[in-house]
VEXZA-380775 format. One record per residue (C-alpha): residue in three letters; x, y, z. Coordinates in nm, 3 decimals, always signed. Each point is the difference from the previous one (the first is absolute). Example, Ala and Ser with C-alpha at 12.3 -4.5 7.8 and 13.67 -1.06 7.14 Angstrom:
<atoms>
<atom resn="ALA" c1="+1.230" c2="-0.450" c3="+0.780"/>
<atom resn="SER" c1="+0.137" c2="+0.344" c3="-0.066"/>
</atoms>
This chain:
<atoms>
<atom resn="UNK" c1="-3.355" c2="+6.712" c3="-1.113"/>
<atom resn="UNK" c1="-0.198" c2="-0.183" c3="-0.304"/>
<atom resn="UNK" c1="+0.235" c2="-0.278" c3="-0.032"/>
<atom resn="UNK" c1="-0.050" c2="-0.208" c3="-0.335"/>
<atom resn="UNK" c1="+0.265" c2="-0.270" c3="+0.053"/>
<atom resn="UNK" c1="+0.267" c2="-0.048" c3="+0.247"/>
<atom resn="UNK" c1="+0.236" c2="-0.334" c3="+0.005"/>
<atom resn="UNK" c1="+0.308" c2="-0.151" c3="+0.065"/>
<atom resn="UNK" c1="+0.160" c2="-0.230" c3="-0.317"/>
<atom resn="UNK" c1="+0.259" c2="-0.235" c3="+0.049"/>
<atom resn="UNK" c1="+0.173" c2="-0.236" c3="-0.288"/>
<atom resn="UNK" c1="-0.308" c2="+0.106" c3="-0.211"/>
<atom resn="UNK" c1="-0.288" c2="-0.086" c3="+0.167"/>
<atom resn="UNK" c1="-0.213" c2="+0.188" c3="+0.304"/>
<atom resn="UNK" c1="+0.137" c2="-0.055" c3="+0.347"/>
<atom resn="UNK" c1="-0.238" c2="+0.227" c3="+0.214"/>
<atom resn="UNK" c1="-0.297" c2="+0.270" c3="-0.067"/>
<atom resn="UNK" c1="+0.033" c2="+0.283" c3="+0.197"/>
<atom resn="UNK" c1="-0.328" c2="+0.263" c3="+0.100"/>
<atom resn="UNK" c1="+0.250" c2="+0.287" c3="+0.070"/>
<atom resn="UNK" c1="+0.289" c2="+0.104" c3="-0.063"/>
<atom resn="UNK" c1="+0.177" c2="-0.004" c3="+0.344"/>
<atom resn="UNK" c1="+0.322" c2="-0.279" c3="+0.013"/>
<atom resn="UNK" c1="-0.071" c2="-0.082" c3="-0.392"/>
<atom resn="UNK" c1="+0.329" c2="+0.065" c3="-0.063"/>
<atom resn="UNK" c1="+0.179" c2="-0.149" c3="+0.232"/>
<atom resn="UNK" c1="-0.181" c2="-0.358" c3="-0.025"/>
<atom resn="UNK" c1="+0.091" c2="+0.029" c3="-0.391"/>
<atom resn="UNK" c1="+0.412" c2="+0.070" c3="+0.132"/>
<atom resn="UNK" c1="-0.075" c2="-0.303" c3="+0.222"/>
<atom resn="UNK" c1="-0.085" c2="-0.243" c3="-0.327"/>
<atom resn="UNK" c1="+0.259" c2="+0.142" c3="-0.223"/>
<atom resn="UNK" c1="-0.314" c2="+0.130" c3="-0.209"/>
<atom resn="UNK" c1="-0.193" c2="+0.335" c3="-0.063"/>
<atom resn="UNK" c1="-0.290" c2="+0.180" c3="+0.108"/>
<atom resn="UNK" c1="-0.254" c2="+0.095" c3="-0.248"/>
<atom resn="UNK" c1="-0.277" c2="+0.291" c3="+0.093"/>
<atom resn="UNK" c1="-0.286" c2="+0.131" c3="-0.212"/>
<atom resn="UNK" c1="-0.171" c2="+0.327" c3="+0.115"/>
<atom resn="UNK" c1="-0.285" c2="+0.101" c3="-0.135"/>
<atom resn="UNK" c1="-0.011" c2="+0.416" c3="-0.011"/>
<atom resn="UNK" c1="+0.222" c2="+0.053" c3="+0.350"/>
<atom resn="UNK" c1="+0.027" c2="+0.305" c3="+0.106"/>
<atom resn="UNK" c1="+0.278" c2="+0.221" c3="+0.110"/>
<atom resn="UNK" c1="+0.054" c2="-0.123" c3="+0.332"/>
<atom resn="UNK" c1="-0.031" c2="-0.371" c3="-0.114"/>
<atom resn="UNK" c1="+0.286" c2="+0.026" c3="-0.214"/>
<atom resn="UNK" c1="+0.199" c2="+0.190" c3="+0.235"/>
<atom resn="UNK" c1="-0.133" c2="-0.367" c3="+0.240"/>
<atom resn="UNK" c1="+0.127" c2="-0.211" c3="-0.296"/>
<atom resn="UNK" c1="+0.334" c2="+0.181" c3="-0.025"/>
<atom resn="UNK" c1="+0.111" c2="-0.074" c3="+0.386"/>
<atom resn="UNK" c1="-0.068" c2="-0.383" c3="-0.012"/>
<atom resn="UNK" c1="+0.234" c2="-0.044" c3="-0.351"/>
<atom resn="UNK" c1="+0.221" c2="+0.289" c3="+0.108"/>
<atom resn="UNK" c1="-0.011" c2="+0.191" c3="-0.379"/>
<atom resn="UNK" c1="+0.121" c2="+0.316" c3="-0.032"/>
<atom resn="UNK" c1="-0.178" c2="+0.331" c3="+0.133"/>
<atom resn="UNK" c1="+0.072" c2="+0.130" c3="-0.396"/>
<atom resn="UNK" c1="-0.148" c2="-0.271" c3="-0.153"/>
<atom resn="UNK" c1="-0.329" c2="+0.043" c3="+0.240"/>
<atom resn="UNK" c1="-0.073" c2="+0.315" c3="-0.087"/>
<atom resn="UNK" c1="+0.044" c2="-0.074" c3="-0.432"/>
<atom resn="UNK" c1="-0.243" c2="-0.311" c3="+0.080"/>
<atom resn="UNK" c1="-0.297" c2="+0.225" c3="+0.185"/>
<atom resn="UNK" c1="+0.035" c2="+0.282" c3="-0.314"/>
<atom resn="UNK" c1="-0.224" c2="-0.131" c3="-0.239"/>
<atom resn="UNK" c1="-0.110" c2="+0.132" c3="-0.357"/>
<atom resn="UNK" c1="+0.351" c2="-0.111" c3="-0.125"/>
<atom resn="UNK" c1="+0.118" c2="-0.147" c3="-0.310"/>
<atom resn="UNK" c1="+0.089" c2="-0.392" c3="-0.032"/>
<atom resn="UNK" c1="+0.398" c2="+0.010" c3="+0.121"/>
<atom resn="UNK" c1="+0.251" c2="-0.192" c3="+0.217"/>
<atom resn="UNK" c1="+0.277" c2="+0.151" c3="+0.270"/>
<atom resn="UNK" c1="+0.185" c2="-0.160" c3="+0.267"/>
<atom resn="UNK" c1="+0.016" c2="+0.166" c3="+0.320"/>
<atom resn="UNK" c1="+0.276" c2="-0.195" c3="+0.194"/>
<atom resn="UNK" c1="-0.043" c2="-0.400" c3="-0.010"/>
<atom resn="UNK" c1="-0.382" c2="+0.068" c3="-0.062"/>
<atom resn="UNK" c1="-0.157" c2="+0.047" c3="-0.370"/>
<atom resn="UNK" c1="-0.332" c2="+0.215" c3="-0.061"/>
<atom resn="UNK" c1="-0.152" c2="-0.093" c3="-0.335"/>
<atom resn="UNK" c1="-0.308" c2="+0.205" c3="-0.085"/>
<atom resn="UNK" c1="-0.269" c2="-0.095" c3="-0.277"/>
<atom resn="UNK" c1="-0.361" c2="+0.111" c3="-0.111"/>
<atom resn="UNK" c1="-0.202" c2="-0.282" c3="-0.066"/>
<atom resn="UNK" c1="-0.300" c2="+0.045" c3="-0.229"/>
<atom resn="UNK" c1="-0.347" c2="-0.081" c3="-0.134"/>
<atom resn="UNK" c1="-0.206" c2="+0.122" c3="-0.287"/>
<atom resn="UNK" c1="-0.337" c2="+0.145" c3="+0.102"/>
<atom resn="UNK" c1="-0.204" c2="-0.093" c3="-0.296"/>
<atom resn="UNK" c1="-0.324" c2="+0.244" c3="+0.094"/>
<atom resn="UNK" c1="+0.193" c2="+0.303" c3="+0.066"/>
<atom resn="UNK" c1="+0.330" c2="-0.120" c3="-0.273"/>
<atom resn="UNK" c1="+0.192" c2="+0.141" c3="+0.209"/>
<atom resn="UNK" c1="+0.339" c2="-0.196" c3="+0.191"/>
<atom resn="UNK" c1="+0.013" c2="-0.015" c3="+0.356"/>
<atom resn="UNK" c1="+0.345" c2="-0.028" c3="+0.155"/>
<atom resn="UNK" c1="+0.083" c2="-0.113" c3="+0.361"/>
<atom resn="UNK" c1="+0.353" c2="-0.048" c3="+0.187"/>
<atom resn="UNK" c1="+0.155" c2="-0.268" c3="+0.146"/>
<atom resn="UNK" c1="+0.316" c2="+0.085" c3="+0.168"/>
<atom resn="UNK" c1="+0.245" c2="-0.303" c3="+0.110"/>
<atom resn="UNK" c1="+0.292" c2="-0.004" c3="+0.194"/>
<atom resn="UNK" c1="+0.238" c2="-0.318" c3="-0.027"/>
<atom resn="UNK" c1="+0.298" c2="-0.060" c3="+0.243"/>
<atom resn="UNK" c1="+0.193" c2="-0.334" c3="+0.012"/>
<atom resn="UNK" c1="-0.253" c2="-0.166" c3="+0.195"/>
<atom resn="UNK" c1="-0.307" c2="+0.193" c3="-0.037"/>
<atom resn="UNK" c1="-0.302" c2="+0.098" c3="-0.196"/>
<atom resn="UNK" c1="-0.219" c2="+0.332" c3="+0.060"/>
<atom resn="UNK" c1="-0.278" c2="+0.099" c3="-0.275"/>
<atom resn="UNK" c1="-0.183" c2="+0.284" c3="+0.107"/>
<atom resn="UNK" c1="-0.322" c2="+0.043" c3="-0.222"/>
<atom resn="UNK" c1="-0.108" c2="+0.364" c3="-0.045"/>
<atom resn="UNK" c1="-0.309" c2="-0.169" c3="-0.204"/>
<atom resn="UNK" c1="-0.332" c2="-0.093" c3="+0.027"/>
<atom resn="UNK" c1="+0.035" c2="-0.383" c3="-0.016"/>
<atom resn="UNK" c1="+0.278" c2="-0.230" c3="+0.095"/>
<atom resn="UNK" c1="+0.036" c2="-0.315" c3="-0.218"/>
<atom resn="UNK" c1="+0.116" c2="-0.336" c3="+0.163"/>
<atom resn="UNK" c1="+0.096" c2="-0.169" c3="-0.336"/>
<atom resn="UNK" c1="+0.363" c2="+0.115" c3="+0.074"/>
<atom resn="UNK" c1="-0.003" c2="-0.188" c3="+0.310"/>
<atom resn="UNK" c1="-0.207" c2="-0.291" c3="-0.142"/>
<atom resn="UNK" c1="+0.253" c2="-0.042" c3="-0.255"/>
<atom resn="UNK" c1="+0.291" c2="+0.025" c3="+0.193"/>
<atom resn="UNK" c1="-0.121" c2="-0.221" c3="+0.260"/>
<atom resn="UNK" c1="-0.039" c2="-0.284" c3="-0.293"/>
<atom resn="UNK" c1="+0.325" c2="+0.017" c3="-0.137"/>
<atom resn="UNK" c1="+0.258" c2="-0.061" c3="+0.321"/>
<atom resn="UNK" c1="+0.310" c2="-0.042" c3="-0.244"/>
<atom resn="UNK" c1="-0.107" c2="+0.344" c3="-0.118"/>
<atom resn="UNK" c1="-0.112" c2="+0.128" c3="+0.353"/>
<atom resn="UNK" c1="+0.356" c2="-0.177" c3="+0.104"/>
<atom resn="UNK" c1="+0.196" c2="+0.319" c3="-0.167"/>
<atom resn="UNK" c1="-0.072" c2="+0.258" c3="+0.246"/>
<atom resn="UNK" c1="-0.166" c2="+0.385" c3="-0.007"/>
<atom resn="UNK" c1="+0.088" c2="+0.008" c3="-0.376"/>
<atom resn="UNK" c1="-0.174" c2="-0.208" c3="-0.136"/>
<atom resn="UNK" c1="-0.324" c2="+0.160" c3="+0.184"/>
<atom resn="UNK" c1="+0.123" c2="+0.326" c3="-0.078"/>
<atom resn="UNK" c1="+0.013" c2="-0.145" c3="-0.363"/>
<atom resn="UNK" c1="-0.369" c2="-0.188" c3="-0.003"/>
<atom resn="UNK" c1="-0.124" c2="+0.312" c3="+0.100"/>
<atom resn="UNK" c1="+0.179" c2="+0.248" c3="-0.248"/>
<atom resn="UNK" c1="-0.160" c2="-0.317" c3="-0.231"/>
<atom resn="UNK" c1="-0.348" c2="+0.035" c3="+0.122"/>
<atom resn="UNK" c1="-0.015" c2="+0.363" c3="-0.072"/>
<atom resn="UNK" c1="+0.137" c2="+0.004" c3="-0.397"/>
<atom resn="UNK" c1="-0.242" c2="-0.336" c3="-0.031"/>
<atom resn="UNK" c1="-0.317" c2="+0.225" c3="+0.131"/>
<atom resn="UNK" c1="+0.103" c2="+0.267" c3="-0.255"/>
<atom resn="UNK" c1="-0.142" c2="-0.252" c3="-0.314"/>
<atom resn="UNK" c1="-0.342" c2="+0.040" c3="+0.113"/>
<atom resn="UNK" c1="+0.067" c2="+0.396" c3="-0.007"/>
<atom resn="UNK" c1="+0.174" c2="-0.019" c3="-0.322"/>
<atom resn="UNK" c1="-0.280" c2="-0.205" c3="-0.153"/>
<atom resn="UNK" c1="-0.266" c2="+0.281" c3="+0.122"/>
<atom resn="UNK" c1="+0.190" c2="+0.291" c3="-0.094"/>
<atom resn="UNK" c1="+0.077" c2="-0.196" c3="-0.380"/>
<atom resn="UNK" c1="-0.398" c2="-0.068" c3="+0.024"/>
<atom resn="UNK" c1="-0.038" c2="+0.378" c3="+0.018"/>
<atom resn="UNK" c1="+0.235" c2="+0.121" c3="-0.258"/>
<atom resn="UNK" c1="-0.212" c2="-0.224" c3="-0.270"/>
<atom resn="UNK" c1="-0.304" c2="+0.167" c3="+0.137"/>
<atom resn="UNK" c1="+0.141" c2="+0.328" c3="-0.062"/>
<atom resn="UNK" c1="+0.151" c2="-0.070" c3="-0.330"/>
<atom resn="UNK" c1="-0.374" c2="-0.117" c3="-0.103"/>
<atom resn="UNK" c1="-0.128" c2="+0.339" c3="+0.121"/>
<atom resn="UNK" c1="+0.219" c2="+0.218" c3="-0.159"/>
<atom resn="UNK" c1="-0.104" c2="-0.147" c3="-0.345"/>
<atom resn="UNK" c1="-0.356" c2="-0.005" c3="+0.111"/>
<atom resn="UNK" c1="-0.008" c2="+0.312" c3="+0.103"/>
<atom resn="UNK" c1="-0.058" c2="+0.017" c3="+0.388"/>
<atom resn="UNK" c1="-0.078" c2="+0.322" c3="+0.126"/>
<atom resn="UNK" c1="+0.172" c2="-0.124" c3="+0.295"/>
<atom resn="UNK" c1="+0.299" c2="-0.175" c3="-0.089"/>
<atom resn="UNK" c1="+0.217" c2="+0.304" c3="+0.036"/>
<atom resn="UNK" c1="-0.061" c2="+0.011" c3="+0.379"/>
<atom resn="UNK" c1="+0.077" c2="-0.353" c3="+0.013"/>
<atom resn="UNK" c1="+0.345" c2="+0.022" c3="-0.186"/>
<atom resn="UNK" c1="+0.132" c2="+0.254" c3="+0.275"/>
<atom resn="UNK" c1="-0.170" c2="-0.193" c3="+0.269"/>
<atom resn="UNK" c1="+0.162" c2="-0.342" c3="-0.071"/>
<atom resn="UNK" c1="+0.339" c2="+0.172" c3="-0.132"/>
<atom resn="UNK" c1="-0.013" c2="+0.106" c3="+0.409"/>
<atom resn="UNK" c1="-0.018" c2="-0.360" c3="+0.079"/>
<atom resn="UNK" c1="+0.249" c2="-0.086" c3="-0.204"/>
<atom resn="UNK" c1="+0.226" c2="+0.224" c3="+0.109"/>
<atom resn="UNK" c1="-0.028" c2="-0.112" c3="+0.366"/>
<atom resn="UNK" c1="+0.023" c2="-0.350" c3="-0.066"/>
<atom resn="UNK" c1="+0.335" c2="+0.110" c3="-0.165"/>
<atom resn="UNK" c1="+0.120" c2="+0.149" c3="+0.303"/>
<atom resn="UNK" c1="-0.074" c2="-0.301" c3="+0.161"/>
<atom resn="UNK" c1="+0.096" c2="-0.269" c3="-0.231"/>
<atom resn="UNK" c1="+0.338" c2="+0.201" c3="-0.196"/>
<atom resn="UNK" c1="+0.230" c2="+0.037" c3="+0.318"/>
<atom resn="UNK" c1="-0.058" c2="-0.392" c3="+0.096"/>
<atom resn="UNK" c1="+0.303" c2="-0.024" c3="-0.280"/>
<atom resn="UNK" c1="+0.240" c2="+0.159" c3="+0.202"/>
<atom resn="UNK" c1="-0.152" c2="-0.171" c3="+0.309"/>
<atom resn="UNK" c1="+0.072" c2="-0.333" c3="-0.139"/>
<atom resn="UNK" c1="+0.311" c2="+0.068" c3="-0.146"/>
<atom resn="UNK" c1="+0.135" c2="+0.096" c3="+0.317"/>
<atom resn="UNK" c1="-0.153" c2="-0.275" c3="+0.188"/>
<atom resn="UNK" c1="+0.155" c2="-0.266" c3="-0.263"/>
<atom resn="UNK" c1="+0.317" c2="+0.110" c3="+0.030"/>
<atom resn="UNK" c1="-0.022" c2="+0.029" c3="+0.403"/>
<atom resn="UNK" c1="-0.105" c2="-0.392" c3="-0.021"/>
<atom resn="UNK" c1="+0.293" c2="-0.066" c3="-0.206"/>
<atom resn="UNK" c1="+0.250" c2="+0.202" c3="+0.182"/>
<atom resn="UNK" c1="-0.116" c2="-0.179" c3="+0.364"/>
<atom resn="UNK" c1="+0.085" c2="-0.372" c3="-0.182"/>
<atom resn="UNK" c1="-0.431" c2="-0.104" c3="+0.036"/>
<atom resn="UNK" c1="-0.091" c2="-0.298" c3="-0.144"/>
<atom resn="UNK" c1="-0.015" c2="-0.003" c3="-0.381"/>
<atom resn="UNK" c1="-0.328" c2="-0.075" c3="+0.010"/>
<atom resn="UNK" c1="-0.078" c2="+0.284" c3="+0.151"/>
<atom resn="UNK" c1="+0.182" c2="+0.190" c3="-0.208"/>
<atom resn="UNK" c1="-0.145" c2="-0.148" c3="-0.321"/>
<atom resn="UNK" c1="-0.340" c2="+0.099" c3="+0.172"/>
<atom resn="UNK" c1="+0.108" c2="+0.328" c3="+0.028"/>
<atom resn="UNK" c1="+0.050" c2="+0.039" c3="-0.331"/>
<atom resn="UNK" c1="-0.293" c2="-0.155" c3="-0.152"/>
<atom resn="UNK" c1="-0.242" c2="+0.220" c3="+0.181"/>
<atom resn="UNK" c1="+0.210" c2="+0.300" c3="-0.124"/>
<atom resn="UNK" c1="-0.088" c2="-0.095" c3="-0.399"/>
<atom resn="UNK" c1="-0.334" c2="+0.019" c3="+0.185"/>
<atom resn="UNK" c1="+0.001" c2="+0.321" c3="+0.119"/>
<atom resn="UNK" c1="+0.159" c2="+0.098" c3="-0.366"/>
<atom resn="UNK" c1="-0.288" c2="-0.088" c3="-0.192"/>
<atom resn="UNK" c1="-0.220" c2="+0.180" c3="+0.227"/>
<atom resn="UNK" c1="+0.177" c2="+0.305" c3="+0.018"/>
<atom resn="UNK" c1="+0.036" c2="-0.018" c3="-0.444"/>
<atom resn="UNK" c1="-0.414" c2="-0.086" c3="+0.017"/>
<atom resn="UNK" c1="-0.047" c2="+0.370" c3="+0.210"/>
<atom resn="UNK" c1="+0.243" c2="+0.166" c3="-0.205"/>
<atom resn="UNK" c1="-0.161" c2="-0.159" c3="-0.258"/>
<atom resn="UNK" c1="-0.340" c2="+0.103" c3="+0.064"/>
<atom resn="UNK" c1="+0.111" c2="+0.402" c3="+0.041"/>
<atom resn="UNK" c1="+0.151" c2="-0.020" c3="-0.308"/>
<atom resn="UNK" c1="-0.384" c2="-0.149" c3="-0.151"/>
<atom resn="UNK" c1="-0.170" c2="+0.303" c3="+0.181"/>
<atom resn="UNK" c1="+0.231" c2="+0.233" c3="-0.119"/>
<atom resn="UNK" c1="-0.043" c2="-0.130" c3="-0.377"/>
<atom resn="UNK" c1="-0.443" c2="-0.016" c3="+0.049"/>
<atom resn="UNK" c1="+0.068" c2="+0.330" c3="+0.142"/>
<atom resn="UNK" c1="+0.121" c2="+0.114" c3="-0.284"/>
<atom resn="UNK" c1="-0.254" c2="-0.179" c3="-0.250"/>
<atom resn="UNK" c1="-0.278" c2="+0.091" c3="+0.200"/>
<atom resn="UNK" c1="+0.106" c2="+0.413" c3="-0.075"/>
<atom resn="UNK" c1="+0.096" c2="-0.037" c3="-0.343"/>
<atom resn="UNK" c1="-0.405" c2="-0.156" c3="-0.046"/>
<atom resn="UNK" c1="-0.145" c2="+0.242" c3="+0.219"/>
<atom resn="UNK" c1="+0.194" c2="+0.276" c3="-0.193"/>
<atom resn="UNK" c1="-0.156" c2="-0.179" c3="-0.343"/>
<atom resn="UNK" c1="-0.373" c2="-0.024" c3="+0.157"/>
<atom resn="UNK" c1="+0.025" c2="+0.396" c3="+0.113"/>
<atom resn="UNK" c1="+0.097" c2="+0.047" c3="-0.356"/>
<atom resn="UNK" c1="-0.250" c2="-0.196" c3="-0.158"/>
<atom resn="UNK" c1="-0.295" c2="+0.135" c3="+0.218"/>
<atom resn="UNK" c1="+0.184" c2="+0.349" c3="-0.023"/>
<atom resn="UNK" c1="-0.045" c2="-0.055" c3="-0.360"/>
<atom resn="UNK" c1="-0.349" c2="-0.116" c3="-0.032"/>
<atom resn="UNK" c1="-0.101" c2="+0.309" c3="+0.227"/>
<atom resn="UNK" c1="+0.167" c2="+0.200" c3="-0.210"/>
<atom resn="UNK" c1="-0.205" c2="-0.131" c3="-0.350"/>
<atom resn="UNK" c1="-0.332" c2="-0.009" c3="+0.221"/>
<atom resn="UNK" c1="+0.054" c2="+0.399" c3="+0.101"/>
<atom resn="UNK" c1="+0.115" c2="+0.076" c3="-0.373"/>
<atom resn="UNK" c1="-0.325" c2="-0.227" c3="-0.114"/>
<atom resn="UNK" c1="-0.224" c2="+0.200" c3="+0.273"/>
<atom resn="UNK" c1="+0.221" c2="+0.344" c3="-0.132"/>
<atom resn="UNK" c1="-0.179" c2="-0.114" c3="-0.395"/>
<atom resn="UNK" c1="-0.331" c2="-0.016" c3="+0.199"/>
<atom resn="UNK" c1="-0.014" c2="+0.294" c3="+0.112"/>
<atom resn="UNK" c1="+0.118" c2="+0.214" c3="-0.343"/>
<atom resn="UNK" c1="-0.272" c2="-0.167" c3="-0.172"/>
<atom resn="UNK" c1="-0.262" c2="+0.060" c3="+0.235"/>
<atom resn="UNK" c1="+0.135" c2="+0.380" c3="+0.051"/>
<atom resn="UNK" c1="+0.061" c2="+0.035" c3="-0.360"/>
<atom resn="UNK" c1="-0.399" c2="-0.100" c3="-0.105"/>
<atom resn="UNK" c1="-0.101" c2="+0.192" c3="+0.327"/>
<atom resn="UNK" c1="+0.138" c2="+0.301" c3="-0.114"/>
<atom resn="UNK" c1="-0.130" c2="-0.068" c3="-0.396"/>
<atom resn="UNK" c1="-0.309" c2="-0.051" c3="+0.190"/>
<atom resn="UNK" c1="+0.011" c2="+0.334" c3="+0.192"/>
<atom resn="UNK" c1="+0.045" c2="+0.270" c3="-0.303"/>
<atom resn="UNK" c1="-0.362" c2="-0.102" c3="-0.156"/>
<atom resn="UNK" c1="-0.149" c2="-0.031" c3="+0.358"/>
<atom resn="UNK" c1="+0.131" c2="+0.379" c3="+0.030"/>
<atom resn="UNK" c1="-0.087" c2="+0.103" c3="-0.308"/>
<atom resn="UNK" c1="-0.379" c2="-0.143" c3="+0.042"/>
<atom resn="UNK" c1="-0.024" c2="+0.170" c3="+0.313"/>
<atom resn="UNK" c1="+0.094" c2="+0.405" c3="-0.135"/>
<atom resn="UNK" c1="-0.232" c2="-0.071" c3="-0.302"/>
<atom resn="UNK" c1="-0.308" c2="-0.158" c3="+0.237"/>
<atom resn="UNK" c1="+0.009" c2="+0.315" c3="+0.243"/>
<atom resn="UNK" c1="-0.322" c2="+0.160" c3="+0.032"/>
<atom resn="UNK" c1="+0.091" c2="+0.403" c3="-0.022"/>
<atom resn="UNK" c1="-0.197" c2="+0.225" c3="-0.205"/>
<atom resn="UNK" c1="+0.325" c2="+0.169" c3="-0.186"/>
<atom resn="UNK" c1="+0.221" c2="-0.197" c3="-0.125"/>
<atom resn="UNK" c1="+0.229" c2="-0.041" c3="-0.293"/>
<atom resn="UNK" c1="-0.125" c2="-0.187" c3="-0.315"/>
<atom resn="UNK" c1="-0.293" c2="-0.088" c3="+0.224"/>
<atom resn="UNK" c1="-0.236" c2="+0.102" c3="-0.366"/>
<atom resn="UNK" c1="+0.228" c2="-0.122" c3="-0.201"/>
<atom resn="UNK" c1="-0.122" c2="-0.264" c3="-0.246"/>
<atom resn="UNK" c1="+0.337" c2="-0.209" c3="-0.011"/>
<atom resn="UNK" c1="+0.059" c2="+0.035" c3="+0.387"/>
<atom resn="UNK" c1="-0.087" c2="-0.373" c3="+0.036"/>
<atom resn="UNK" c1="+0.218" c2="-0.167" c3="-0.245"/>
<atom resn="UNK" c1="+0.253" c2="+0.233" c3="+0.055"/>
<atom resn="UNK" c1="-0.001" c2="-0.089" c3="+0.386"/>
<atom resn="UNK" c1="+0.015" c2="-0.371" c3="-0.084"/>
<atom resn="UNK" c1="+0.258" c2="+0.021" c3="-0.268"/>
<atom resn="UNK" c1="+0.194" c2="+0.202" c3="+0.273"/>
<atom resn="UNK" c1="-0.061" c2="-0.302" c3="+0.208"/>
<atom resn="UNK" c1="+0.097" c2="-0.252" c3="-0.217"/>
<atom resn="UNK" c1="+0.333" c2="+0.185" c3="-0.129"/>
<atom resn="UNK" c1="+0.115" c2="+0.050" c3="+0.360"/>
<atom resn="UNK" c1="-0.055" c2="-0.384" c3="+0.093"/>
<atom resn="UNK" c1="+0.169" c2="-0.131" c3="-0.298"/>
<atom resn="UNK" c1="+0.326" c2="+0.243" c3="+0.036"/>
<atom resn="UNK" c1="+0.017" c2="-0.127" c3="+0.350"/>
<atom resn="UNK" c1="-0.031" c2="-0.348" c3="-0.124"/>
<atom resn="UNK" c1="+0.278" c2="+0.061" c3="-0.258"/>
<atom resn="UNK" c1="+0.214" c2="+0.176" c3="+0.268"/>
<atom resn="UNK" c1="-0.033" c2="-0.248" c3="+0.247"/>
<atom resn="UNK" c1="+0.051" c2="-0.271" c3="-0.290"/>
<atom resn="UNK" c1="+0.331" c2="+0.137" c3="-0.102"/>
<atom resn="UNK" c1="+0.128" c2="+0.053" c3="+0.375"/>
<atom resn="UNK" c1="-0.076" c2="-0.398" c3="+0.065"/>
<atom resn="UNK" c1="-0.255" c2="+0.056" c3="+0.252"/>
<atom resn="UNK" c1="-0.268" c2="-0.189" c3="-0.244"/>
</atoms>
């Protein structure tokens, strides 16, 4: 069992680390304090391990090892399961990459389990600073992490904003690209709304739980501020699918206009070629009635017609010249010269 952090708190401060789980609870029941457990990516059975020493629910077990859920909060008995999907912005793919921490508070215990690649100790660190905080029991962990989550949204916010103006640029520049890109980040956006959008009705419920259980109004006014948090974050996603949606749309309407305008010079270039090739066919065929002509009249046969004749020469070049200018003039009055 990858155990991050394991102690026993009393009156706000650390009163024993612990390397396993085993008795944990108990010593906390023996202060009057709680137990506080980070695992780092446990698997089946070590839940199952967790659930016997702090006695939760079978129900609530078997929610916590499903993972691939949405951010949410139920109570299974005395014992609360809060799930949420931390995340980070992955600046060389742009892409979001969500993990899952899943805690479970009683009255005198903490349990994260962290379905994630990392496990950050600045929950702990901070906690373990502030005893008169530290003092108020498994919610106010359960809060500084539901805190620590919405705070490492800003960086993704920031990257996925950072993208969005790089996109807008394209469009108007006219990437060849930016189309992919639109869908591809509108993806991202749209799971970082599934993961940021139902932290509203997290927190609402988890507000009003604090107030209906008489906490501390400090607590309580903690509760709340980190809820505006997660408001602004969850406006900034909706936010940016509402952007994409919009370039979306600008980036067809000026795709539409430079199909039309290259549709258009294509079209004068053919009708341009189309000229071309009149003219040339129109002198090629002026050209070809004297060339057939010449070539009757310079047979060599022994009989045949006006072969003696003394105007048989002009006549076959006035014949010449007559049939190349009524082609000119026919070709002239169709437009073709």
């Amino acid at each position: 069992m990858t155990i991050a952090h394991a102690a026993v708190y009393g009156d706000g401060r650390a009163r024993a680390q612990s390397r396993g789980l085993s008795g944990i609870h108990d010593r906390a029941r023996a202060v009057a304090g709680m137990a506080w457990v980070e695992l780092h990516r446990p698997d089946a059975e070590e839940v199952r391990a967790v659930a016997e020493e702090f006695g939760i629910h079978v129900v609530a077990v078997e929610d916590a090892i499903r993972q691939h859920q949405r951010p949410k909060t139920e109570r299974y008995g005395d014992v609360r399961l809060t799930v949420l999907l931390p995340g980070r912005y992955v600046e060389a793919e742009e892409r979001v990459e969500f993990g899952e921490i899943c805690i479970l508070t009683g009255s005198d215990f903490v349990v994260a389990l962290h379905h994630t690649d990392g496990w950050d100790a600045g929950v702990v660190r901070e906690l373990e600073g502030t005893a008169d905080v530290l003092r108020l029991g498994p919610g106010a962990v359960l809060h500084v992490m539901v805190d620590h989550v919405i705070a490492a949204y800003a960086p993704v916010v920031s990257g996925l904003q950072n993208d969005v103006d790089e996109i807008e640029d394209g469009v108007f520049a006219g990437d060849p690209d930016v189309s992919r890109r639109i869908y591809a980040l509108s993806r991202e956006v749209i799971e970082f709304q599934r993961a940021t959008t139902p932290l509203i009705d997290l927190l609402d419920t988890l507000e009003q739980v604090f107030e209906d259980d008489d906490m501390a109004e400090e607590l309580v006014r903690r509760w709340r501020h980190v809820h505006d948090d997660a408001h602004r974050v969850a406006e900034r996603a909706e936010a940016f699918r509402q952007l994409l949606g919009n370039i979306l749309s600008v980036n067809a309407t000026l795709v539409g206009q430079r199909l039309g305008e290259e549709t258009k010079r294509l079209t004068e270039t053919s009708v341009a070629q189309n000229d071309q090739v009149k003219r040339i066919s129109a002198w090629a065929a002026i050209g070809l009635v004297p060339a057939v002509i010449s070539s009757i009249y310079g047979m060599n046969f022994a009989r045949m017609p006006e072969l003696h004749w003394a105007w048989g020469y002009p006549f076959a070049l006035l014949l010449m010249a007559v049939s190349a200018l009524g082609l000119y003039v026919l070709f002239t009055r169709k437009g073709w010269l």
